[in-house]
C-alpha positions in Angstrom: 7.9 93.2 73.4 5.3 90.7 75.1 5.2 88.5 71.9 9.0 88.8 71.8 9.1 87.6 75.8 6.3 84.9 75.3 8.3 83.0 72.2 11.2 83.4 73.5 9.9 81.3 76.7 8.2 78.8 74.1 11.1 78.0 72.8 13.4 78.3 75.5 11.4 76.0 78.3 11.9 72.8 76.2 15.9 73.5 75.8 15.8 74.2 79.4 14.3 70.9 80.7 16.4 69.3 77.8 19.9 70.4 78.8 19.0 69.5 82.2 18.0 66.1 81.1 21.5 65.7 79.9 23.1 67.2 83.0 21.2 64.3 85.3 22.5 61.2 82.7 26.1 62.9 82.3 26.5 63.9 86.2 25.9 60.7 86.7 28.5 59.5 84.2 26.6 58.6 81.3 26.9 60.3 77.8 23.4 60.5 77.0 23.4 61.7 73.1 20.1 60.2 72.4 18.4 63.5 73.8 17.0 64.3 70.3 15.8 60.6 69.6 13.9 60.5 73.4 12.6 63.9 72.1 11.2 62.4 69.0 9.9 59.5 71.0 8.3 61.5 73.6 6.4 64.0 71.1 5.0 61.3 69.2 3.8 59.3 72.3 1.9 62.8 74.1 0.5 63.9 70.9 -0.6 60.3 70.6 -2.4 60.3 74.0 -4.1 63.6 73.3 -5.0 62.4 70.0 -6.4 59.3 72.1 -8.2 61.2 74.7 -10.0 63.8 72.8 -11.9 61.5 71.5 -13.7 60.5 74.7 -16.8 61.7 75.9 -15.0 63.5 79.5 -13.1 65.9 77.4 -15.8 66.4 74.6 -18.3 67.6 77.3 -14.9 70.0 78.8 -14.2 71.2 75.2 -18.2 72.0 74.8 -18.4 73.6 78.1 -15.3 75.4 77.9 -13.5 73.2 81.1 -10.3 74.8 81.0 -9.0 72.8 84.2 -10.2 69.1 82.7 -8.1 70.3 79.4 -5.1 71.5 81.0 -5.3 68.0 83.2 -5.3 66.2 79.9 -2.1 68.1 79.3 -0.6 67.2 82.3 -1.5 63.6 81.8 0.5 63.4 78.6 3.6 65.0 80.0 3.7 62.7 82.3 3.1 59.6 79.9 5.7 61.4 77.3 8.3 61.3 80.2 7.2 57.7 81.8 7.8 56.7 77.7 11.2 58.6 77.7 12.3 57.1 80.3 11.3 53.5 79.2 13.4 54.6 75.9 16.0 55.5 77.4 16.6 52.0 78.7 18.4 51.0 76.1 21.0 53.3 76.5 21.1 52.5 79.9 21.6 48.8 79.6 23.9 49.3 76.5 26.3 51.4 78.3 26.0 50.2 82.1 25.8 46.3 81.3 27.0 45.7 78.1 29.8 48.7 78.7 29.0 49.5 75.0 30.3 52.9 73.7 28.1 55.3 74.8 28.4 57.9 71.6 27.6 54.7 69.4 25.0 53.9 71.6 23.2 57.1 71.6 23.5 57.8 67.8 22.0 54.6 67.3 18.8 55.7 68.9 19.0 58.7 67.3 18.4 56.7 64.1 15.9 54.4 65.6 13.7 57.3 67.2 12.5 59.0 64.1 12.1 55.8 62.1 10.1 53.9 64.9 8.0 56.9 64.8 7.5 57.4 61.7 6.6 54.1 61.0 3.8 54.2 63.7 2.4 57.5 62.2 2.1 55.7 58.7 0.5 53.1 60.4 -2.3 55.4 62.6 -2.6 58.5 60.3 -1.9 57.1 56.7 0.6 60.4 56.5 3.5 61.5 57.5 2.4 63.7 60.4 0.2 62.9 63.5 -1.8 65.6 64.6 -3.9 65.9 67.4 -7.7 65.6 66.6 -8.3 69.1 66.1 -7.1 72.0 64.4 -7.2 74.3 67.3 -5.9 72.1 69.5 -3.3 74.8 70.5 -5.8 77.5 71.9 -7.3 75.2 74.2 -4.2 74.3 76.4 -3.4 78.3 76.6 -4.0 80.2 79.6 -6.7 83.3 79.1 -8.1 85.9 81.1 -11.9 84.6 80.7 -10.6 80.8 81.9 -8.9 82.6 85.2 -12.1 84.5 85.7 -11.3 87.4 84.5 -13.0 90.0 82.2 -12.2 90.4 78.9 -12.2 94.0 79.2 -9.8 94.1 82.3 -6.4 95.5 81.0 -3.5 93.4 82.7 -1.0 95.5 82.0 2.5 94.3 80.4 3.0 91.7 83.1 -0.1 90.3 82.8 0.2 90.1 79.0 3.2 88.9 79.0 3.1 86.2 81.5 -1.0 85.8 81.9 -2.4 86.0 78.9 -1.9 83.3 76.1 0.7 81.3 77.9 0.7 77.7 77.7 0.7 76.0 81.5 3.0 73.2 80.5 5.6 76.2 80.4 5.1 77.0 84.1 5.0 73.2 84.8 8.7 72.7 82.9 10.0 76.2 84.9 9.0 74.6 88.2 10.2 71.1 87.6 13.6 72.6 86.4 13.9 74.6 89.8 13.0 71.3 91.9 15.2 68.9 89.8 17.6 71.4 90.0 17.6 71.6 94.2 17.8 67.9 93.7 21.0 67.5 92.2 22.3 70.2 94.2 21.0 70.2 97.8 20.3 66.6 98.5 21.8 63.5 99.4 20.5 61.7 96.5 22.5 64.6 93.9 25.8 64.2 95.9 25.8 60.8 95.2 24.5 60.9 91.4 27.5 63.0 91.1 30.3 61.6 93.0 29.1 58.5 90.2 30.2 60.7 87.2 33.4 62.4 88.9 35.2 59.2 90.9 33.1 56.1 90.4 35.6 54.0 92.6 35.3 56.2 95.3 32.0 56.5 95.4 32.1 52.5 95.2 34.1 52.4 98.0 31.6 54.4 100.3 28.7 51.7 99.8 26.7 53.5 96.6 25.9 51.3 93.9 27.3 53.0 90.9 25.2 51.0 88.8 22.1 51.8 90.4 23.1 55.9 90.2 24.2 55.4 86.8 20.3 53.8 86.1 18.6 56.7 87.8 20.9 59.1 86.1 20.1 58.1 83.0 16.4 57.0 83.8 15.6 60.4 85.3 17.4 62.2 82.2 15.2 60.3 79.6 11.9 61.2 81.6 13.0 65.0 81.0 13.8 64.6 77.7 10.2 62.6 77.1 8.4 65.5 78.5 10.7 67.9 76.1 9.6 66.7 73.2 6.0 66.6 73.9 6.2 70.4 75.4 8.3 71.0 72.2 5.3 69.5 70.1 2.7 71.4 71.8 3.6 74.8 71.7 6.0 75.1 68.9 5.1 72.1 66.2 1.4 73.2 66.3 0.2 69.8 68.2 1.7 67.6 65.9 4.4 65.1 65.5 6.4 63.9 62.4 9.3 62.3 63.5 11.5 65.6 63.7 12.3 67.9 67.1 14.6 70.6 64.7 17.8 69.5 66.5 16.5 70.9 69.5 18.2 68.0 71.6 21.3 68.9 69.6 20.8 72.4 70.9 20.0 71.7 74.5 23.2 69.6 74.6 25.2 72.5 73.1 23.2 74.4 76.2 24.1 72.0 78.6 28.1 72.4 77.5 27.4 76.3 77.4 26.3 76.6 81.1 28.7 74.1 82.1 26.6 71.5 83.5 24.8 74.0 86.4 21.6 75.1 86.0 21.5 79.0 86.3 23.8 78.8 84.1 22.1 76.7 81.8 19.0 78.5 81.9 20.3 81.8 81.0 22.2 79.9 77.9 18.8 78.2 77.1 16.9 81.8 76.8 19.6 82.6 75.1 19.3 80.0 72.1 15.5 80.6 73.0 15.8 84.4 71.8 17.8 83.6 68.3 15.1 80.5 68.1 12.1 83.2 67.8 13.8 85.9 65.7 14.3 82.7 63.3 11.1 81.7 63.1 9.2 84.8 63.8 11.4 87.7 62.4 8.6 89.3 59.7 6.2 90.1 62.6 8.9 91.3 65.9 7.8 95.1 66.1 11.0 95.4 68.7 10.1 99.2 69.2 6.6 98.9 70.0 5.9 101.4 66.6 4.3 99.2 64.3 8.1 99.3 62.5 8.8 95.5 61.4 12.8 96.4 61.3 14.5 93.0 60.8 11.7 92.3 58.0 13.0 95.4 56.6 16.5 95.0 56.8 16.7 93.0 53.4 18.7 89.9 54.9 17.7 86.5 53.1 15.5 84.5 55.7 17.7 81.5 55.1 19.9 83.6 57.0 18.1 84.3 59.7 16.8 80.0 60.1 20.5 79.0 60.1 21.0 82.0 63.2 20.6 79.7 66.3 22.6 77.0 64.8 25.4 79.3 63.7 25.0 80.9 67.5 25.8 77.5 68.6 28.6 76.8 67.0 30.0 80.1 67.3 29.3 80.3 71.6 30.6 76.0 71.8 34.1 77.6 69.5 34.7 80.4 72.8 33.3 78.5 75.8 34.9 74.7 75.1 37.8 74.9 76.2 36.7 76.3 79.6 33.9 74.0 80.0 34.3 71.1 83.0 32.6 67.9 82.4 32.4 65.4 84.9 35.5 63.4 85.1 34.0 59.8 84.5 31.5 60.7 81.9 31.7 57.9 79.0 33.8 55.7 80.8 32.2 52.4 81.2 32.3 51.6 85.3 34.6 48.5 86.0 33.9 47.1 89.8 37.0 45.4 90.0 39.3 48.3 88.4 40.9 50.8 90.8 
C-alpha cells in the first residue's frame, strides 16, 4: 500500500501543479492549450541545467560526500529555471492572444507543435540522440529523501507513515504540494486573485474599476506558464527517469482534462488529479501492485492485455469529461480576445 500511495503522488503532483497552471491563464481569461508544449519546454530546460551542474566541482564534492542538502538545492535551482523558462515560453501565447487578439486554441496548438520540435532539435544538437539524460544513471536516487540523509538509522522502523511519506520520496513533491496550497490562497483570498478573476468573468467591468485587463491577462498567463515549466521538469524527474525526449505522455492534456473535472477550484482539482494520479500508476506499475499486502500480484494475474491497462487513464478521462461537461462553469470571458473600446 505505501508503493501504491507514493506513485500515486509521483504522478499526481505534476497534474496537480498543471491543472492549476491552466486555472491561473484561463481565470484570467486566456485559453492556455499550450500546457503540454511549456511542459515539454520546461523538462528539457531542468534536465538541461542538472545535466549542466553536475558537472561542476560543488556538486561532485556533495555527490562524493553524500551532501543531500547541496543536491536537493540543485533541484530546487532547476525548478525554478524550468518555470522562469516556462514562463518566458509562454510569452508567445501571451502576446499572440493579448496583442495580436489571435485565436487562442490556434495559438496554443501551434506551440504545442513547436515545443517538442525545438526540443528535439536541441537534444540532437547536445546529446547526438534522441533523449537527454542527466549525467548519471542514478541520478534519480540522489534527489530522494532517505532515513540516513534525515539522520536517521537505518535500522529505525518508521512505521507506514513514515514509509510512505518519509522514506524514498522525492522533495520536489513536497515543494509542488506547498506551492499549490499558496497559489491556491492566492487566487482565492487576495486582492491580486479577485482581480485576475474578475479579468476572465467581465473584462469591461473590471476595466471600468481601474485594473488593466491587459496586465491581469499577462500575469495570468505568465504565472500559468511558470507552473507548467516546473511540471514538466518535476514530471521528468520522478517519472521519465531524469531524462527528456521531447514527450510529457499528454500529461498537459490530462491536467487540462483535470482542470475541467474539478471545475476550475483547487480542492477540487486536486482530488481529480489523484484521481488520474491513481489509474496513472496501475498503468504503468500494475505487474508489481500487491494491493493486499500478501505477496498476491492480483491485476498481474487477472489476464487483461497491458495495452489495456496503458490506454486506462486516457479512457478515465474521456469517460469522467463525457459525465461532468456539461456541469462544468468556465469563466465567462475565457478565449475572447479583450476589446478596450467594446462594451
Amino acid at each position: 500500500m505505501s508503493f501504491l500511495i507514493q506513485q500515486t503522488l509521483i504522478y499526481a503532483v505534476p497534474l496537480m501543479i498543471v491543472a492549476l497552471a491552466g486555472v491561473f491563464a484561463e481565470r484570467s481569461g486566456i485559453i492556455n492549450l499550450a500546457l503540454e508544449g511549456i511542459m515539454i519546454f520546461g523538462a528539457f530546460i531542468g534536465v538541461l541545467f542538472v545535466r549542466q551542474m553536475q558537472g561542476v566541482d560543488t556538486f561532485i564534492a556533495a555527490k562524493a560526500a553524500g551532501d543531500w542538502g547541496t543536491l536537493q538545492g540543485l533541484v530546487l535551482l532547476a525548478m525554478l529555471v524550468s518555470a522562469a523558462m516556462g514562463a518566458l515560453f509562454s510569452l508567445l501565447l501571451s502576446f499572440a492572444s493579448i496583442n495580436l487578439r489571435a485565436d487562442q486554441t490556434i495559438g496554443g496548438t501551434a506551440l504545442n507543435l513547436l515545443a517538442p520540435a525545438l526540443v528535439l532539435f536541441f537534444i540532437r544538437i547536445i546529446a547526438n540522440q534522441n533523449t537527454l539524460n542527466m549525467a548519471s544513471g542514478d541520478s534519480a536516487s540522489w534527489f530522494m529523501i532517505k532515513k540516513s540523509t534525515l539522520g536517521i538509522d537505518k535500522s529505525v522502523d518508521l512505521g507506514f507513515f513514515g514509509e510512505t511519506f518519509v522514506n524514498k520520496v522525492y522533495l520536489a513533491t513536497y515543494v509542488c504540494i506547498l506551492l499549490f496550497i499558496i497559489l491556491s490562497i492566492l487566487l482565492y483570498k487576495t486582492r491580486f486573485g479577485l482581480r485576475l478573476r474578475a479579468c476572465g468573468e467581465n473584462p469591461q467591468a473590471a476595466d471600468s474599476l481601474g485594473i488593466n485587463v491587459y496586465k491581469m491577462r499577462y500575469a495570468g498567463t505568465t504565472i500559468s506558464g511558470a507552473l507548467a515549466g516546473m511540471g514538466g521538469f518535476v514530471y521528468a524527474l520522478t517519472t521519465a527517469n531524469c531524462s527528456s525526449n521531447g514527450d510529457v505522455a499528454g500529461f498537459g492534456f490530462l491536467a487540462l482534462a483535470v482542470m475541467i473535472f474539478g471545475n476550475w477550484k483547487p480542492l477540487n482539482i486536486a482530488g481529480a488529479s489523484l484521481l488520474f494520479g491513481l489509474f496513472k500508476c496501475i498503468a504503468a506499475a500494475y505487474t508489481s501492485l500487491d494491493i493486499n499486502g500478501d505477496g498476491v500480484y492480483l491485476l498481474a494475474q487477472i489476464g487483461i492485455s497491458a495495452h489495456f491497462y496503458q490506454m486506462l487513464p486516457y479512457l478515465i478521462t474521456i469517460i469522467v469529461l463525457a459525465f461532468t461537461s456539461k456541469s462544468s462553469r468556465a469563466p465567462k470571458a475565457e478565449g475572447i480576445p479583450y476589446d478596450k473600446g467594446s462594451r
